[in-house]
C-alpha positions in Angstrom: 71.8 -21.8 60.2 73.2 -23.4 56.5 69.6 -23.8 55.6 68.2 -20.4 56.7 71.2 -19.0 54.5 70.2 -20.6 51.5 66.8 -19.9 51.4 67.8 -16.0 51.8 69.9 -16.4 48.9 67.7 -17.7 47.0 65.3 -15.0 47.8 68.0 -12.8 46.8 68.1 -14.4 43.4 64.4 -14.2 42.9 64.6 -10.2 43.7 67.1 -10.3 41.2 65.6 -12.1 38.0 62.7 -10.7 38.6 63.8 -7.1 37.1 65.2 -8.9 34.2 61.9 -10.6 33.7 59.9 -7.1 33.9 61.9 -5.7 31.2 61.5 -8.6 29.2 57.8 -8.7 29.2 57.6 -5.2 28.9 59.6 -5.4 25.5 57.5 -8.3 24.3 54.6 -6.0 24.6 55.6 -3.7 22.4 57.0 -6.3 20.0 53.8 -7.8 19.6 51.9 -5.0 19.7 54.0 -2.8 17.0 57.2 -3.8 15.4 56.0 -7.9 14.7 53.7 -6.8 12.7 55.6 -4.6 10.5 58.0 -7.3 9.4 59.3 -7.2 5.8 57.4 -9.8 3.4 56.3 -12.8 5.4 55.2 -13.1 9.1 57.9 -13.5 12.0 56.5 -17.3 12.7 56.0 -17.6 16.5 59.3 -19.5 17.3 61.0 -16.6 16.1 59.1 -14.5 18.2 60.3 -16.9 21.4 63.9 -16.5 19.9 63.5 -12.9 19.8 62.0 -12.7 23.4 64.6 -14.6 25.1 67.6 -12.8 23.3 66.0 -9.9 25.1 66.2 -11.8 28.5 69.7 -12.8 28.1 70.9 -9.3 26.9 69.6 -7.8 29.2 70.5 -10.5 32.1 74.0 -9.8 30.9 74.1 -6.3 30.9 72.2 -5.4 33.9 74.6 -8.1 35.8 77.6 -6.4 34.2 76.8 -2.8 35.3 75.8 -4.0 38.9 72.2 -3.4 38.4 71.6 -6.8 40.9 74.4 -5.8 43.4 72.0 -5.5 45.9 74.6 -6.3 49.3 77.3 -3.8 48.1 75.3 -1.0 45.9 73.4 2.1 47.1 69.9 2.7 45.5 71.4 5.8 43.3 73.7 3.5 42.1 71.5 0.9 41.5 69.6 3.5 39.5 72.2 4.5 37.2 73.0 0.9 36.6 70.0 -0.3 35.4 69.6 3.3 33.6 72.8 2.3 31.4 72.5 -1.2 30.9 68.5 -0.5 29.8 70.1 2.0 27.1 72.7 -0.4 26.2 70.2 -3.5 25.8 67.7 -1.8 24.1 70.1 0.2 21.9 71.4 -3.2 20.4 67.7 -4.6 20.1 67.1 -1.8 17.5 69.8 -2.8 15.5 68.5 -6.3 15.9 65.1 -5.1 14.9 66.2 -3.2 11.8 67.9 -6.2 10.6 64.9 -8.4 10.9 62.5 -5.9 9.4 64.9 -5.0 6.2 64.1 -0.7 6.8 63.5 2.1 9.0 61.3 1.7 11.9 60.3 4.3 14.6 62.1 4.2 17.6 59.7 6.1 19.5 58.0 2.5 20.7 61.6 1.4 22.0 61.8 4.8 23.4 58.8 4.6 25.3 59.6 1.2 26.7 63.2 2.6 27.2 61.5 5.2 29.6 59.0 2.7 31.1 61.4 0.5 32.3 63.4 3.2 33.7 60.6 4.0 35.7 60.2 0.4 37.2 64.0 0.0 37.6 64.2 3.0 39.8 61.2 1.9 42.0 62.7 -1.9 42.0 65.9 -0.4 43.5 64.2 1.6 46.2 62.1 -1.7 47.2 64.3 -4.7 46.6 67.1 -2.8 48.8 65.0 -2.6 51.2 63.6 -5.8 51.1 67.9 -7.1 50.9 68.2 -4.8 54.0 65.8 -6.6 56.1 66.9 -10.1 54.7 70.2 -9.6 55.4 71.0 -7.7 58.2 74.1 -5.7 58.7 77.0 -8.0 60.0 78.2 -7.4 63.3 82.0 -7.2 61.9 85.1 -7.4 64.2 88.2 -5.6 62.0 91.3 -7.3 62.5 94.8 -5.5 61.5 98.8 -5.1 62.2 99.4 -1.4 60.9 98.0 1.7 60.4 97.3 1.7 56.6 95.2 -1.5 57.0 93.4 0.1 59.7 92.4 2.6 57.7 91.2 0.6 54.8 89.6 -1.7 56.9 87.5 1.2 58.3 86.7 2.8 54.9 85.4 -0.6 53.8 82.8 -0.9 56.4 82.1 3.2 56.8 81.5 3.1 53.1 79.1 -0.2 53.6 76.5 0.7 56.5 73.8 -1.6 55.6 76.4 -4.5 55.7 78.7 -4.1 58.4 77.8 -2.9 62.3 81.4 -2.2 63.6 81.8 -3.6 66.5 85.3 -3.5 67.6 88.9 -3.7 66.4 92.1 -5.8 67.1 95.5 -5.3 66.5 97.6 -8.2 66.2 101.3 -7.7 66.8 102.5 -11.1 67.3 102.1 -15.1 65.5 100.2 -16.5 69.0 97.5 -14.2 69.7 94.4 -16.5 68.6 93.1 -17.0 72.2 93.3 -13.1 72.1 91.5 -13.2 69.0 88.4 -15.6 70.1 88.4 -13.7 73.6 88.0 -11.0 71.6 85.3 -12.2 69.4 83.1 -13.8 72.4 83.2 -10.3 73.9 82.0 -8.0 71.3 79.5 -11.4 69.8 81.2 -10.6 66.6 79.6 -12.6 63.4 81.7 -11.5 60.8 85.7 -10.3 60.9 87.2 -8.0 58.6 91.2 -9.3 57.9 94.0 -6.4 56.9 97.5 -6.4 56.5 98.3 -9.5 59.2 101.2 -11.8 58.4 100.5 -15.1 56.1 100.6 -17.2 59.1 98.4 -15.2 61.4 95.9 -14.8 58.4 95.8 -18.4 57.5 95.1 -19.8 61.4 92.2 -17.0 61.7 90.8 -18.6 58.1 91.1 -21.9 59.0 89.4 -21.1 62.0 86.9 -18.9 60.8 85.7 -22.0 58.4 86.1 -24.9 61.5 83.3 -22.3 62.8 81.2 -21.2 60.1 82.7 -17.4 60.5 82.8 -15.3 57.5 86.0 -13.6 56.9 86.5 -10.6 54.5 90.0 -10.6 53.6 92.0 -7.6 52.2 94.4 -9.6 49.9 97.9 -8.8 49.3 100.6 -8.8 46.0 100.8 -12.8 46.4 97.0 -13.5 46.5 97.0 -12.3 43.0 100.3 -13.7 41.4 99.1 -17.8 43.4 95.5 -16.9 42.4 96.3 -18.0 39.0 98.6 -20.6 39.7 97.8 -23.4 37.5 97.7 -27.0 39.6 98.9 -30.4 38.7 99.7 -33.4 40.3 104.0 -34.1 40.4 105.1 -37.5 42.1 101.5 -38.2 43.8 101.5 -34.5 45.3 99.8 -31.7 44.3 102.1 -28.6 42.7 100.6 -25.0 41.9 102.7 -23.3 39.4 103.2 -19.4 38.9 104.6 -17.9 36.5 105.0 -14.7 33.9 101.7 -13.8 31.9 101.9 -15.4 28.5 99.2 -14.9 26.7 98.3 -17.9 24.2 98.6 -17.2 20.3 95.3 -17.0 19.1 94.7 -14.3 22.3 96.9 -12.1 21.1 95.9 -12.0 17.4 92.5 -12.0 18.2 93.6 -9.1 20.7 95.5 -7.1 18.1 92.5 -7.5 15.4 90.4 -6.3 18.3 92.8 -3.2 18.9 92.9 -2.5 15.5 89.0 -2.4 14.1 87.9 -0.6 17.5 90.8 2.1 16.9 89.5 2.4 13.1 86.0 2.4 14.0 86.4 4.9 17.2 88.7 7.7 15.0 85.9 7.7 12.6 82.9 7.6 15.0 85.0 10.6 17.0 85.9 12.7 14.2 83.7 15.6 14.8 84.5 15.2 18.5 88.1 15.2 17.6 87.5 18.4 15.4 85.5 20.7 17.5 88.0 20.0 20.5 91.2 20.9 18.1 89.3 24.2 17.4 88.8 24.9 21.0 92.3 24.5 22.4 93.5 26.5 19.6 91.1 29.3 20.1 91.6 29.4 24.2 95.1 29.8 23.9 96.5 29.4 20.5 98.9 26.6 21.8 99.0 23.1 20.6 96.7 21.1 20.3 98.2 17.8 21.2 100.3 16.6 24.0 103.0 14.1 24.0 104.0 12.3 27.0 106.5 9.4 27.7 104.5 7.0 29.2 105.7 2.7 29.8 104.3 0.3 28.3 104.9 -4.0 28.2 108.7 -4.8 29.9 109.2 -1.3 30.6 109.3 0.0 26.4 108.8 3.7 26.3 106.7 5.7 23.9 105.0 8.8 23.5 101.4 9.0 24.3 99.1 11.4 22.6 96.3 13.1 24.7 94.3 16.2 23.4 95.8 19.1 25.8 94.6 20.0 28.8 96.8 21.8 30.7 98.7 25.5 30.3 101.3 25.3 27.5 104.3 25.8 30.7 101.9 23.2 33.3 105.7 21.6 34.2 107.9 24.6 33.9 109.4 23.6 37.4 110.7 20.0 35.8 108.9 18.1 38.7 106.8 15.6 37.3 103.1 15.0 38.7 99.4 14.3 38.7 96.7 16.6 38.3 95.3 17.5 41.9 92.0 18.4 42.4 92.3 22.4 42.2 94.6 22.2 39.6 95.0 26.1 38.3 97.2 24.3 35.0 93.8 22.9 33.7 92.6 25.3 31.3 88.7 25.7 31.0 88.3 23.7 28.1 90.6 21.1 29.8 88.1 20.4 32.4 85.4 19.9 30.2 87.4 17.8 27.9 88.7 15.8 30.9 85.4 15.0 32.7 83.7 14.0 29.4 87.1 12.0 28.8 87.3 13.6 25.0 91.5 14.3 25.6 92.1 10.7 25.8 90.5 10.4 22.1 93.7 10.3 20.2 95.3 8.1 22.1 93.5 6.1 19.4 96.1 7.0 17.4 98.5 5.1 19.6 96.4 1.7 19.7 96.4 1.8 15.9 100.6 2.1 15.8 100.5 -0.8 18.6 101.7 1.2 21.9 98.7 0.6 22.9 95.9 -2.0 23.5 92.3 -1.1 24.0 92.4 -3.3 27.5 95.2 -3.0 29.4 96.9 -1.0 33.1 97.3 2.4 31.7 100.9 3.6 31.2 102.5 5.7 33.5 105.6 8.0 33.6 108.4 6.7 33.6 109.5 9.5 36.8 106.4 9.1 38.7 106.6 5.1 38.5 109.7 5.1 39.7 108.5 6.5 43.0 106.2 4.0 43.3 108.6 1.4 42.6 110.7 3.0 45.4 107.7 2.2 47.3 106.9 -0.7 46.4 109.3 -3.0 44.3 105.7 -5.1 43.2 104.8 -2.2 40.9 107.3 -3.1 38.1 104.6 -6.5 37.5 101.9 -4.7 35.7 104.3 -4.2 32.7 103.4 -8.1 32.1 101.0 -6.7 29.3 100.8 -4.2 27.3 99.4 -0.8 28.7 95.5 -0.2 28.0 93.1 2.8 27.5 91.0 1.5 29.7 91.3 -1.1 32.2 89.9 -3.0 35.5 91.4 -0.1 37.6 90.1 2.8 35.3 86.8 0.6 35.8 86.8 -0.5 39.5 88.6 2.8 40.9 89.5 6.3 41.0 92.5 8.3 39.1 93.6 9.0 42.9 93.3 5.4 44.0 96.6 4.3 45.8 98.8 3.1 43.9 99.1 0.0 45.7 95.1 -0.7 45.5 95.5 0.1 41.8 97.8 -2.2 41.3 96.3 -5.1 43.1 93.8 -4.4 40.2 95.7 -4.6 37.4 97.2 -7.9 38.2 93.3 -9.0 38.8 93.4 -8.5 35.2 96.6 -9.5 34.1 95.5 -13.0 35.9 92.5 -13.5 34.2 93.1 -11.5 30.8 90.9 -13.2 27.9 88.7 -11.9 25.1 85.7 -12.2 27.7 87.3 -10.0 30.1 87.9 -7.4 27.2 84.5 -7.3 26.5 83.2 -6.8 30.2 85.7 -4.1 30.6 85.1 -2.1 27.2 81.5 -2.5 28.3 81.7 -1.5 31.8 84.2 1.5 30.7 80.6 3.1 29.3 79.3 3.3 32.6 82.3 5.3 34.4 82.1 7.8 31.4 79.4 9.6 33.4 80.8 9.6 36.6 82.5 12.8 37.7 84.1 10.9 40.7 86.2 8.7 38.4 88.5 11.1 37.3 88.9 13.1 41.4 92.5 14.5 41.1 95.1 13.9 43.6 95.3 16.0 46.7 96.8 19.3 46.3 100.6 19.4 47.4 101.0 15.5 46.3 102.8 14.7 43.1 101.5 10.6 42.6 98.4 8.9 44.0 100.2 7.6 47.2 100.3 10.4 50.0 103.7 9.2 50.5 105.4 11.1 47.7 104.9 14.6 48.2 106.4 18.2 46.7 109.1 18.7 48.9 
């Protein structure tokens, strides 16, 4: 059984190098055949052409990996489509700066262009057969979902509804009590369950089904909770013989943080210049829909619960609050303005919020600030909210990445301190990478439902 499942994974693995290694070769053939020879004064001597090559491979290993262009278990074949469709841009965009640099002068780009398209065509048609070939590799799971309440029920559900191809449902449990493992294996013998989905369940009933799970060569997909991610980046030592795991507040080391602030500071510079014409055609087209300003301020938290004021492009009516009650947009909200919407889904009214990374309220990377009124009804929820201001709040960030702007609030913090736990310069960069991907996906910025005034249904207009 051990064996069979690490030849399939290693079949997975081939399926997945071997789209990186069509791109490659298809960008060495039109290296060779036009730019090489086109090199300023002396010949690119072969070694430089292998050094050239395999910068190729690894940029554009590490970008289709990034996107999820090789997430063959979890990723439908449109989105393995759009993955490999950005990551082929992204790779080949920085392989004509490379290419310019190395020839000293303008080049066409049609011949990157045409490779561009090329392997767009093969990454579609590798989608459509390696996910067919994963399917039949790996067949769906027959997955037993294991819960205590309602709300884990339901995510439990939406996690194998949403993954067809990996999970057959075939029965749930609730557990209501410490001693129900006989109930649990009686359970599992009964629907010949392979796999079991864990939700909500008390530490103690969790860790027996684990350790049992493991004894048994089970797989066990665990919905974690607050703790998982504060103990997850515990560091361990060795006190008096014994090992100790200690957690503690995010503190960032020195030479993170300045590098961090640089960071902040050049991508701020370099964005309000890129965006300028972006920033100006906008301006003009608030003004002219309604001749109201053109820039709204919020109060929005940052790092230990410091307030500022946030600067977005405006979106909204000039009166969208006129009622004093703080909330989200929904998602036929009649206060977005026309322009708003198109400003919104192209993301163009965050924009100045440059502005605020360059005065320091700000980071580029970060759990984006909420209002003060609106997280305080999540920390009436849940008390576990208050840890995201650890850091200092972000533009982007793992949950602006990984979810939705109606994600639960709960789920979206869960992802925040996934960050906060493993922030570093390399995490940065995946996530300002990975934010170019969600730029173009009109699902990422679904309002909340209409009547709700936060992200949980819990808190609603009353």
């Amino acid at each position: 059984m051990r064996h069979e499942k690490q030849w399939k994974n290693a079949g997975l693995f081939l399926l997945q190098v071997s789209i990186v290694l069509i791109n490659t070769i298809l960008f060495a053939v039109i290296w060779y055949a036009y730019y090489k020879g086109r090199m300023w004064g002396t010949t690119f001597y072969r070694k430089g052409d292998y050094l050239l090559v395999l910068l190729y491979l690894c940029l554009s290993g590490a970008m289709t990996k990034l996107y999820g262009g090789v997430d063959l278990k979890t990723s439908r074949i449109s989105e393995l489509i759009y993955s490999h469709v950005v990551a082929i841009f992204i790779t080949n965009a920085l392989m004509y700066i490379v290419i310019l640099l190395l020839t000293r002068r303008p080049k066409s780009i049609l011949p990157l262009l045409l490779v561009t398209v090329l392997e767009i065509i093969v990454g579609a048609i590798w989608s459509y057969v390696a996910n067919h070939l994963t399917n039949r590799l790996f067949k769906p799971a027959d997955v037993l979902l294991v819960y205590d309440n309602e709300e884990a029920f339901k995510n439990g559900g939406e996690i194998i509804g949403r993954l067809t191809w990996r999970f057959n449902p075939v029965g749930e449990l609730k557990l209501t009590g410490q001693d129900e493992m006989d109930k649990l294996i009686a359970k599992m013998k009964n629907t010949k369950a392979t796999a079991l989905m864990l939700c909500g369940l008390t530490s103690t009933q969790r860790n027996d089904i684990i350790k049992y799970c493991v004894e048994n060569d089970i797989r066990a997909y665990v919905r974690p909770n607050i703790g998982d991610f504060i103990i997850s980046n515990a560091k361990t030592l060795q006190m008096a013989n014994l090992p100790v795991m200690i957690c503690e507040r995010a503190t960032p080391s020195l030479f993170y943080a300045v590098m961090k602030r640089l960071t902040d500071i050049v991508i701020s510079l370099l964005g309000l210049v890129i965006a300028s014409p972006f920033l100006l055609i906008t301006a003009i087209a608030i003004k002219a829909y309604d001749h109201g300003p053109v820039f709204y301020k919020q109060v929005r938290l940052t790092k230990n619960g410091r307030e500022f004021k946030i600067l977005k492009f405006r979106s909204m009516k000039v009166d969208a609050e006129k009622d004093g009650v703080a909330r989200l947009s929904s998602e036929n909200d009649d206060r977005i303005t026309p322009v708003g919407k198109i400003i919104r889904a192209c993301r163009i009214d965050e924009l100045p919020q440059l502005i605020n990374i360059l005065k320091g309220d700000l980071a580029v990377v970060g759990p984006r600030p909420e209002r003060p009124e609106i997280a305080a009804q999540y920390v009436e929820e849940m008390p576990e909210f208050s840890l995201r201001l650890q850091v200092k709040a972000g533009l982007t960030g793992y949950a602006q990445v990984y979810g939705k702007y109606n994600t639960e609030p709960y789920d979206k913090l869960q992802m925040d301190l996934m960050y906060v736990n493993k922030m570093g310069l390399v995490s940065d960069v995946k996530i300002i990478l990975a934010t170019i991907k969600i730029l173009f996906m009109p699902e990422s910025t679904e309002g909340i439902a209409d009547g709700q005034t936060t992200a949980s249904g819990k808190v609603k207009i009353q």
